[in-house]
C-alpha positions as a Markdown table, in Angstrom:
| # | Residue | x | y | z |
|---|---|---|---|---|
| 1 | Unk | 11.6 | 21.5 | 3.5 |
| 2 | Unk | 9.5 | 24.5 | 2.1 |
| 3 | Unk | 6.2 | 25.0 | 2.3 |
| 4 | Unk | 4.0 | 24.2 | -0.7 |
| 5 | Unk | 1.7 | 26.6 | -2.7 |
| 6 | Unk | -2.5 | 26.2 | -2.0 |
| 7 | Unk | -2.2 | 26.2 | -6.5 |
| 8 | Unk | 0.8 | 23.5 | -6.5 |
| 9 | Unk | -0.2 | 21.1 | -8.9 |
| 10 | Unk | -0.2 | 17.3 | -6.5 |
| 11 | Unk | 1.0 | 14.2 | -8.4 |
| 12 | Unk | -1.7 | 12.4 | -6.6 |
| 13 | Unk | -5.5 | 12.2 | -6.9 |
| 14 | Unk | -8.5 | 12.3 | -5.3 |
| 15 | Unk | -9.7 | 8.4 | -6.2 |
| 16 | Unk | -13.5 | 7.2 | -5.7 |
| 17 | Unk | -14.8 | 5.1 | -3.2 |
| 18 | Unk | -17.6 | 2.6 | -3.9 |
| 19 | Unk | -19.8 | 0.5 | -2.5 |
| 20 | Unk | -19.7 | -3.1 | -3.2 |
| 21 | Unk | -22.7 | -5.1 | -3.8 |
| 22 | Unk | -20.7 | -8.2 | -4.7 |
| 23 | Unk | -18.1 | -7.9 | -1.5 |
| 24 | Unk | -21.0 | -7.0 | 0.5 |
| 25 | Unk | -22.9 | -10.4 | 0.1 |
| 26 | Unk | -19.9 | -12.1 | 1.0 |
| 27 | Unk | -18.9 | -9.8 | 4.0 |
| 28 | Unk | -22.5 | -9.9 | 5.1 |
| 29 | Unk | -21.6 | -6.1 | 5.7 |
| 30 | Unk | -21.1 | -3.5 | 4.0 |
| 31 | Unk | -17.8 | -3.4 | 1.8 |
| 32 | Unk | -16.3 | 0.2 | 0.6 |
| 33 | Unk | -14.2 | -0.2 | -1.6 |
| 34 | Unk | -11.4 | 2.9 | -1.9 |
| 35 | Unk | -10.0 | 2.8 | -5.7 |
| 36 | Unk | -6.5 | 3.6 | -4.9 |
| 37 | Unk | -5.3 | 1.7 | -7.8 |
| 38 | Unk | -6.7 | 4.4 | -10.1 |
| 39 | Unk | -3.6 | 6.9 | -8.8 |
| 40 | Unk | -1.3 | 8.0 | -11.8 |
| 41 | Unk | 1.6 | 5.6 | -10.7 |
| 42 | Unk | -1.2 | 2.7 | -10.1 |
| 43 | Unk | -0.5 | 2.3 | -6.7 |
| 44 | Unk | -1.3 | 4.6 | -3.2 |
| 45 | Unk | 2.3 | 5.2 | -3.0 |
| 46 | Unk | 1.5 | 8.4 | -5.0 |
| 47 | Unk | 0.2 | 9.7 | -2.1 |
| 48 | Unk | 3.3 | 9.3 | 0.0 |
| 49 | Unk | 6.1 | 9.7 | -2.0 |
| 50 | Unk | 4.1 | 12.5 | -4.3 |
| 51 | Unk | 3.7 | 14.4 | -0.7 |
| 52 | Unk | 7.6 | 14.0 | -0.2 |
| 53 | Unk | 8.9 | 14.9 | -3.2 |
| 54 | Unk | 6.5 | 17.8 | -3.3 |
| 55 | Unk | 8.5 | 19.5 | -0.5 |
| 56 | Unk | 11.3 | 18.6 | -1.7 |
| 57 | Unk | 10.2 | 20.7 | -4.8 |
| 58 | Unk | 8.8 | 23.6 | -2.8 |
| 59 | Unk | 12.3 | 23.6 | -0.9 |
| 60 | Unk | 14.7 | 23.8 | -3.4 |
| 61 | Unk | 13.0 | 23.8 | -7.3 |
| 62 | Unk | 16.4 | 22.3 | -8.7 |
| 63 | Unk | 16.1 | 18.8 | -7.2 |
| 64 | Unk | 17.0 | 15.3 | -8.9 |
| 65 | Unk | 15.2 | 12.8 | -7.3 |
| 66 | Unk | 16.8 | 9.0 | -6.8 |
| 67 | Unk | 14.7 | 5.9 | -5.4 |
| 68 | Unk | 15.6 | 2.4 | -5.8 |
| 69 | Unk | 12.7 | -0.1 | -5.8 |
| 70 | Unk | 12.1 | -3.3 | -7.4 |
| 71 | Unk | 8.0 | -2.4 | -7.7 |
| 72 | Unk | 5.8 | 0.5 | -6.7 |
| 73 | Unk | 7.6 | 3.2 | -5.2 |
| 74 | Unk | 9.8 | 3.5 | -7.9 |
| 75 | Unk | 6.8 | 3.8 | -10.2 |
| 76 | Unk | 5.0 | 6.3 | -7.4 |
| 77 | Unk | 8.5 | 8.4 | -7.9 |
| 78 | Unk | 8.6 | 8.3 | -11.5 |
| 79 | Unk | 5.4 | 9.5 | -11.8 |
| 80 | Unk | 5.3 | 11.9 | -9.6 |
| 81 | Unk | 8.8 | 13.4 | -11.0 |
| 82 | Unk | 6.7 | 13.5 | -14.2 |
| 83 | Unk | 3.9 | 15.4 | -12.8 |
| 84 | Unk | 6.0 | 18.2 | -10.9 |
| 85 | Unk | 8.8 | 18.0 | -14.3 |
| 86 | Unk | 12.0 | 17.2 | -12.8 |
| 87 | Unk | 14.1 | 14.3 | -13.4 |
| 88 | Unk | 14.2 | 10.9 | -11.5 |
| 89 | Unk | 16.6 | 8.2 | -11.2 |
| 90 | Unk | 15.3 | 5.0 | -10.2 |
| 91 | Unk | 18.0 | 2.0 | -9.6 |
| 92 | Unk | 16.4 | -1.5 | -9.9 |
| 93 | Unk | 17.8 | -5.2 | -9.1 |
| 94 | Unk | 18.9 | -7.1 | -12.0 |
| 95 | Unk | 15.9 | -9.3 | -10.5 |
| 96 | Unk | 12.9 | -6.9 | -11.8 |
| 97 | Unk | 10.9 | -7.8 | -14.7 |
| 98 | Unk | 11.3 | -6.5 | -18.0 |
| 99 | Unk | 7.6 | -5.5 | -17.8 |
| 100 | Unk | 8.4 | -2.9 | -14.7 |
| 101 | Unk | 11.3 | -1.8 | -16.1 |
| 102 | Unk | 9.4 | 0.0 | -19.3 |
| 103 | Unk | 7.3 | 1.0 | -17.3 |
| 104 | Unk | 9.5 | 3.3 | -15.6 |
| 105 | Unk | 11.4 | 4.5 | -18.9 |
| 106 | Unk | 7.6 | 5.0 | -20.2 |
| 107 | Unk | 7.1 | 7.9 | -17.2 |
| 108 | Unk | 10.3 | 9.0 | -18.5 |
| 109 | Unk | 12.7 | 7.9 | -16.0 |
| 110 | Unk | 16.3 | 7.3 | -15.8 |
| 111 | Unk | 17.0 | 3.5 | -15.0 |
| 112 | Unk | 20.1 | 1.5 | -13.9 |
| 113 | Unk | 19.6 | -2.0 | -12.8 |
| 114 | Unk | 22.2 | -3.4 | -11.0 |
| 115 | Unk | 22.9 | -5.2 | -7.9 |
| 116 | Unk | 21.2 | -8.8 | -6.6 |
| 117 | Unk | 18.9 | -7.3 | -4.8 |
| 118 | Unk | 17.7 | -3.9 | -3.6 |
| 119 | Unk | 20.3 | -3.6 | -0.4 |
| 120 | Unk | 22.6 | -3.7 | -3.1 |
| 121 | Unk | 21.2 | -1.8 | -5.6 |
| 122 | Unk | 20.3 | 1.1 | -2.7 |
| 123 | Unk | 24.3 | 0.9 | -2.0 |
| 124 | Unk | 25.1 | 1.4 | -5.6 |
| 125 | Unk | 23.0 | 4.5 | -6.0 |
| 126 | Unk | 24.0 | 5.7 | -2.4 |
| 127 | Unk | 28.0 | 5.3 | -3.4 |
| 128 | Unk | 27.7 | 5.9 | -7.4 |
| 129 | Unk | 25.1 | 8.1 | -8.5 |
| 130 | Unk | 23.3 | 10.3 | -5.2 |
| 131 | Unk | 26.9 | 10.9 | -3.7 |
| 132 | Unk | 28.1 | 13.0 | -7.3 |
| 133 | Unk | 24.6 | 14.5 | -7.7 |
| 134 | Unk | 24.1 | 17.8 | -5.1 |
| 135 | Unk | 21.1 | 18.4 | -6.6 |
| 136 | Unk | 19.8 | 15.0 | -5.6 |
| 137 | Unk | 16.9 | 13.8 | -3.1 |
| 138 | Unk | 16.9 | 10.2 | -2.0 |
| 139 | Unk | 12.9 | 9.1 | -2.0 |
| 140 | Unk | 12.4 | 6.4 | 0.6 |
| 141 | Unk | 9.4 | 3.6 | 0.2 |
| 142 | Unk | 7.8 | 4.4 | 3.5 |
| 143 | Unk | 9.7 | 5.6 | 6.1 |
| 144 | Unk | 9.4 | 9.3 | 6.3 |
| 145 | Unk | 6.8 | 11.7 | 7.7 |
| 146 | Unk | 6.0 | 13.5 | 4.9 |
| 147 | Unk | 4.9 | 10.1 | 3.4 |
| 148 | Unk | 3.0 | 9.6 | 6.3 |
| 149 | Unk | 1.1 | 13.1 | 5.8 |
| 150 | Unk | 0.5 | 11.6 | 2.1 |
| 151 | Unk | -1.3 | 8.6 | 2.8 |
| 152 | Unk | -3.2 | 10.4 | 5.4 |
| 153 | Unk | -5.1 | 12.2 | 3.0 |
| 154 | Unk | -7.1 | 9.2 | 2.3 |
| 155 | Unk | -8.8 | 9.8 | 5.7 |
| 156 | Unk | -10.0 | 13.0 | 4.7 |
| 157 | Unk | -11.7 | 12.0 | 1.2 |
| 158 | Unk | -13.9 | 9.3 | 3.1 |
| 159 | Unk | -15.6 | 11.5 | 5.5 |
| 160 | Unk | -16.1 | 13.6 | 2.2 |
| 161 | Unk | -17.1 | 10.8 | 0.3 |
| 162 | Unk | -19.8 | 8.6 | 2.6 |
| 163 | Unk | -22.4 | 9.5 | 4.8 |
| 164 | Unk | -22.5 | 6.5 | 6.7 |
| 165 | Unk | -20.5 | 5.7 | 9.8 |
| 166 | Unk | -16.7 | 4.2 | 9.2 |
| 167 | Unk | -16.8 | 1.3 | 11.5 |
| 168 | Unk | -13.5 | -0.5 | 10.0 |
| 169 | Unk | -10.9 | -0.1 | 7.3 |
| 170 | Unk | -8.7 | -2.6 | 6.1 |
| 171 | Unk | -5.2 | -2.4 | 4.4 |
| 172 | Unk | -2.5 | -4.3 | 3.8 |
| 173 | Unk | 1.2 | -3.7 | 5.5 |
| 174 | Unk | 4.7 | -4.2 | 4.3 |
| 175 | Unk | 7.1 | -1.4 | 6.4 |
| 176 | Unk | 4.0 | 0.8 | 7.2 |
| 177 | Unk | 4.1 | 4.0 | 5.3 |
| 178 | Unk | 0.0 | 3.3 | 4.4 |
| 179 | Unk | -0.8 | 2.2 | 7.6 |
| 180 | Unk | 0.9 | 4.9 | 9.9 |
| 181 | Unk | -0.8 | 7.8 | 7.1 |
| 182 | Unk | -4.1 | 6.2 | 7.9 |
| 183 | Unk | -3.6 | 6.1 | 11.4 |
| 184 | Unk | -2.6 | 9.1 | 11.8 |
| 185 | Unk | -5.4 | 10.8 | 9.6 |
| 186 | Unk | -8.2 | 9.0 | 12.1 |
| 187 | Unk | -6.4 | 11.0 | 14.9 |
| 188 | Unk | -6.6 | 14.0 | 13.4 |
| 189 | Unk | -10.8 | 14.1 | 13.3 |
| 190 | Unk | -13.3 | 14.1 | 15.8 |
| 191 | Unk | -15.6 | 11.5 | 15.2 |
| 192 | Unk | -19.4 | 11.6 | 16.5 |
| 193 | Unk | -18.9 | 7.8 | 17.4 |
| 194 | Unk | -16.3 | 5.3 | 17.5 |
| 195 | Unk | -13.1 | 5.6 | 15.8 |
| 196 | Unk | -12.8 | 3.2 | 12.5 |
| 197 | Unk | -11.2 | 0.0 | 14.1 |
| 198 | Unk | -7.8 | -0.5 | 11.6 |
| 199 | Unk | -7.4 | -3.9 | 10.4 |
| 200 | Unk | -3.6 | -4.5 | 9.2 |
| 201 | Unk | -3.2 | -7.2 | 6.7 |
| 202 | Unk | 0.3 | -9.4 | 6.0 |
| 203 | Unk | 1.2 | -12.4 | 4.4 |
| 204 | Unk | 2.9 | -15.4 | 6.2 |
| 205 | Unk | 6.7 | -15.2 | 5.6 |
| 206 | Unk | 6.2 | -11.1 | 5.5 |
| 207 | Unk | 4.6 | -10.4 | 8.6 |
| 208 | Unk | 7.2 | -8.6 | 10.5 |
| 209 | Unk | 4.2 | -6.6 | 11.9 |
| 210 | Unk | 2.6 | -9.4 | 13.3 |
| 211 | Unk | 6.1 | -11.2 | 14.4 |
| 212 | Unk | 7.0 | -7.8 | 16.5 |
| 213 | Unk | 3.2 | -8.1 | 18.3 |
| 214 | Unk | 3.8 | -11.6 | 18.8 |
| 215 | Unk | 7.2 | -10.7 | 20.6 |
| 216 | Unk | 5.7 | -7.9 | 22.2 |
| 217 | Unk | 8.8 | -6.2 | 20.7 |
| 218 | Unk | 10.1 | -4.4 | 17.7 |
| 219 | Unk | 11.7 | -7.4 | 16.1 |
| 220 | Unk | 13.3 | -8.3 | 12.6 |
| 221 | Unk | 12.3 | -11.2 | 10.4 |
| 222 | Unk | 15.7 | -13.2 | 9.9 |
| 223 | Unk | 14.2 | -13.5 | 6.0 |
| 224 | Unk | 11.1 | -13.0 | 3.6 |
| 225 | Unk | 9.9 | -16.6 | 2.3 |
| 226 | Unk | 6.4 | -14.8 | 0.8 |
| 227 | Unk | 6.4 | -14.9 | -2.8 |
| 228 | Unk | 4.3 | -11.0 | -2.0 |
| 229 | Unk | 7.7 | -9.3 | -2.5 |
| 230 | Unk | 5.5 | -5.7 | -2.1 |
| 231 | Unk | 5.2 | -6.7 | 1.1 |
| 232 | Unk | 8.5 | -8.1 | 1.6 |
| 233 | Unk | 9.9 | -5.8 | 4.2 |
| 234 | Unk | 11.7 | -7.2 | 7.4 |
| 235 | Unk | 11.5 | -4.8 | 9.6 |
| 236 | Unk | 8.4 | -2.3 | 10.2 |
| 237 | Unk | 8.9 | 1.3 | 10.8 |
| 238 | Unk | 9.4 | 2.1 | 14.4 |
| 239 | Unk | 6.0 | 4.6 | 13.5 |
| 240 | Unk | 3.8 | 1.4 | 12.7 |
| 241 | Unk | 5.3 | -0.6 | 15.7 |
| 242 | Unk | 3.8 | 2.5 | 17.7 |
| 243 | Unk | 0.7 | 2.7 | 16.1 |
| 244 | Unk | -0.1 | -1.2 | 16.1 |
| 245 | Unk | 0.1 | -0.4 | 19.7 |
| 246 | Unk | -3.3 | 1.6 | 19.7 |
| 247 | Unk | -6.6 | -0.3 | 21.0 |
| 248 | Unk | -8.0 | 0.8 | 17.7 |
| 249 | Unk | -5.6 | -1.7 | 16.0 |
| 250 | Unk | -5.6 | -5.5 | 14.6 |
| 251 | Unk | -3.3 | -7.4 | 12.6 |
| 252 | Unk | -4.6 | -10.8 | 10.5 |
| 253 | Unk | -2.0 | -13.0 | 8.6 |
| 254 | Unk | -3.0 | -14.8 | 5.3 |
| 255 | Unk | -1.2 | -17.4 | 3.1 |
| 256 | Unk | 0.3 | -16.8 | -0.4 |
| 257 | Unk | -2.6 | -18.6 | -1.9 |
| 258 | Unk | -5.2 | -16.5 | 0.3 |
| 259 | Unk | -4.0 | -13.5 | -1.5 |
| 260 | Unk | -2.8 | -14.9 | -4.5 |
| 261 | Unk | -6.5 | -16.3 | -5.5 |
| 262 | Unk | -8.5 | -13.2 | -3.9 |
| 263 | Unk | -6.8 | -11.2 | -7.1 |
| 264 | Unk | -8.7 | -13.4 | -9.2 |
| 265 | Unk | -11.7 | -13.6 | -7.4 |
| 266 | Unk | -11.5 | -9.4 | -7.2 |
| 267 | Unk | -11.1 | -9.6 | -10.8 |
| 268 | Unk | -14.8 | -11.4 | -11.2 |
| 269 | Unk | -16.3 | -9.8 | -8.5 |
| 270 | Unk | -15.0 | -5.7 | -9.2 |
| 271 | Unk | -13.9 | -6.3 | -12.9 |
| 272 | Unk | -10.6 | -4.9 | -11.7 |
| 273 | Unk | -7.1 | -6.4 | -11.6 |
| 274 | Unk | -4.7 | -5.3 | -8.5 |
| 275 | Unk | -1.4 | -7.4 | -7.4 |
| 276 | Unk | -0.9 | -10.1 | -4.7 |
| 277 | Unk | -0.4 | -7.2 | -2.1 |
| 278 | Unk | -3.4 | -6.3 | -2.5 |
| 279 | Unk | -5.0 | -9.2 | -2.3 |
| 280 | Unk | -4.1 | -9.9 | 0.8 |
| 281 | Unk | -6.5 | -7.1 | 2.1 |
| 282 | Unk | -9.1 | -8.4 | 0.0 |
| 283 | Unk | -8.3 | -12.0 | 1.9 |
| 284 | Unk | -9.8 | -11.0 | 4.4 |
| 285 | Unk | -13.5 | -10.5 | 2.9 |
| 286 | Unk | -13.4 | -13.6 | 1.1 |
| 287 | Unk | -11.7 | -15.8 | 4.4 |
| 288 | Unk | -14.6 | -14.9 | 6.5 |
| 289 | Unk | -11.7 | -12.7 | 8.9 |
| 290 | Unk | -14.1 | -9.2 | 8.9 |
| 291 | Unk | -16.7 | -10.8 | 10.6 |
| 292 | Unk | -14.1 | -12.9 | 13.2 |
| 293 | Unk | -12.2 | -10.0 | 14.0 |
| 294 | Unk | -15.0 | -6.2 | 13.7 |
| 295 | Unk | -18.0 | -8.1 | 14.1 |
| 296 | Unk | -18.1 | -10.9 | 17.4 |
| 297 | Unk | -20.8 | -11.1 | 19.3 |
| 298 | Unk | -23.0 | -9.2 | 16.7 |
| 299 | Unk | -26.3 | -10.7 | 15.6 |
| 300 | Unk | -26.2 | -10.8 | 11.4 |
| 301 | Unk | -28.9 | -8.1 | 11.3 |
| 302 | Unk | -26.5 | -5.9 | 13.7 |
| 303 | Unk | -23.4 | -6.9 | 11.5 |
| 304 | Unk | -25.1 | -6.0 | 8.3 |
| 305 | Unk | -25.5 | -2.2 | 9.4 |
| 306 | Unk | -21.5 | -2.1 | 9.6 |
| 307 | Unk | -19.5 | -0.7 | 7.1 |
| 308 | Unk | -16.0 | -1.4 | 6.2 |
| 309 | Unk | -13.4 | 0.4 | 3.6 |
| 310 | Unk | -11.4 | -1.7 | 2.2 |
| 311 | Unk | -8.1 | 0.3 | 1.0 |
| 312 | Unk | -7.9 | -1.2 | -2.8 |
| 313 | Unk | -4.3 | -0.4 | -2.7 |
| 314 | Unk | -3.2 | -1.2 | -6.3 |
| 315 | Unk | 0.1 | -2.7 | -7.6 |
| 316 | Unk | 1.8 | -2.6 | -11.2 |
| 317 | Unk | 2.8 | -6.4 | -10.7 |
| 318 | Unk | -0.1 | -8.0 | -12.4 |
| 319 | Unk | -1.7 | -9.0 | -15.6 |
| 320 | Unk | -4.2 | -11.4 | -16.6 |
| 321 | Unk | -1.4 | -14.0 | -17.6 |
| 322 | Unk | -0.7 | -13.2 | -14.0 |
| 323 | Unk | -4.4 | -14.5 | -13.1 |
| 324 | Unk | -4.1 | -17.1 | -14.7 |
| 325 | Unk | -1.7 | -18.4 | -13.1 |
| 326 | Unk | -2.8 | -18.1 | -9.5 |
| 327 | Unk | -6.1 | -19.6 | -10.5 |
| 328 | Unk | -3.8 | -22.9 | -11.4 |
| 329 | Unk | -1.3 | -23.2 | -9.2 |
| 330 | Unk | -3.0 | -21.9 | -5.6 |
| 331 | Unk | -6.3 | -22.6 | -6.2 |
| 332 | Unk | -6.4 | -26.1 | -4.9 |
| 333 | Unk | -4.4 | -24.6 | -1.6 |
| 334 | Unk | -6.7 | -22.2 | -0.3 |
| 335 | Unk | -10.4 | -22.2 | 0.9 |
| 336 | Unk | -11.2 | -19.3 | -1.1 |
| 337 | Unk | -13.2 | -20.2 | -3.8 |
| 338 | Unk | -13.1 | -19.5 | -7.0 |
């Protein structure tokens, strides 16, 4: 792909980071909180796919592009196809919400839904739609290096944005693409001390991440039983099974409820709303897992002095109705109080 213009116009932003005052009494620690939620498609994915389908635009300016998603990165391509003018296809399961769905033909987007389910949605676009189109790009959810280089620039803006030390950051995973960017931009600094410990954050019945380290192998879930269906991938990317390799590296597994009622106890806490994917990251302040996992063997004064960026990830499947709802039914099945 072509190389991209210093004045290219990027479908992404550069999104604050904030301390948390009310994260930060929980923690015990200091919580940063990265606002990748406020990103035009609401999500980090406009990092990634934004970065792709920016070469792809610098390569050949008469480009279509095609995705099929039943959540973000169709929204991430959308947008994106907006911001750089050029049409997009996105082809979505006859399962996805009627709420999603305008919100793709809102960013101005073409949209079939057809097929069960998004292996047979992706067929039908492959076979009926990409396959007449020669102007046409496919846009993957996460697998692709120029995605990669996308959610790497996260990296970047911290070290621009604090002045303190990065001791951990923690994100959630479905194949990887966020995780492998982040990874990969820590590796591409010199740091004075330590390099931030990554903490990688699943739910149970959609932790193919943590499956593959349990087997000590790059293995395949034989199904998704989370109800998180952002991070309802089966099989990592072989990039992520590489990095979770690296000493610098953890993986934690929460329930459904875990991340289902951390949304609503975000929502108090941050007066922001982000999906269950999300909330599985945040799981992991309100669990009690920070201190477990970054801080053993530290006195409190000692674990107080770290700081931890928490990647606020986003998601466009949410709404207070949504809330609501978690409050009642998982409430009573978590610890997490709320």
């Amino acid at each position: 792909m072509g190389s991209i213009s210093p004045d290219a116009k990027l479908p992404w932003i550069k999104t604050p980071c904030v301390l948390s005052p009310q994260l930060s009494r929980v923690a015990g620690c200091n919580i940063y909180l990265k606002l990748d939620l406020l990103q035009p498609s609401g999500s980090f994915k406009s990092r990634g796919i934004g970065n792709l389908m920016l070469h792809a635009v610098a390569a050949n300016p008469d480009v279509h592009f095609y995705c099929v998603s039943g959540g973000n990165a169709g929204l991430a391509c959308a947008s994106s196809a907006a911001a750089l003018c050029k049409p997009a296809t996105i082809v979505i399961p006859v399962t996805t919400s009627e709420m999603f769905k305008n919100k793709l033909l809102d960013l101005g987007a073409r949209v079939f839904q057809v097929g069960k389910n998004l292996t047979a949605a992706d067929l039908y676009l492959r076979e009926n739609l990409l396959a007449k189109d020669p102007r046409g790009v496919y846009v993957p959810p996460f697998d692709h290096p120029h995605i990669w280089d996308g959610a790497a620039t996260i990296i970047g803006e911290l070290r621009d944005q604090l002045d303190v030390p990065i001791d951990g950051i923690v994100c959630s995973v479905g194949g990887g693409g966020l995780f492998n960017g982040l990874m990969q931009g820590i590796e591409s600094f010199r740091w004075s001390g330590r390099k931030p410990h990554v903490v990688t954050v699943e739910t149970a019945g959609a932790d193919s991440l943590n499956a593959s380290i349990l087997a000590n192998a790059h293995v395949t879930l034989p199904e998704i039983t989370s109800i998180v269906t952002s991070l309802g991938v089966s099989r990592v990317s072989e990039e992520t099974w590489k990095w979770s390799q690296a000493p610098n590296t953890q993986n934690v597994v929460v329930s459904d409820a875990d991340a289902a009622v951390s949304c609503v106890r975000f929502a108090d806490d941050a007066r922001l709303v982000v999906e269950i994917s999300c909330g599985a990251a945040l799981a992991t302040v309100y669990r009690g897992d920070l201190r477990e996992r970054l801080g053993k063997g530290l006195t409190d004064a000692q674990w107080a002095e770290k700081n931890i960026v928490m990647i606020v990830c986003g998601g466009s499947g949410v709404s207070l109705r949504t809330l609501d709802q978690y409050r009642e039914e998982y409430g009573p099945l978590t610890t997490i109080k709320v």
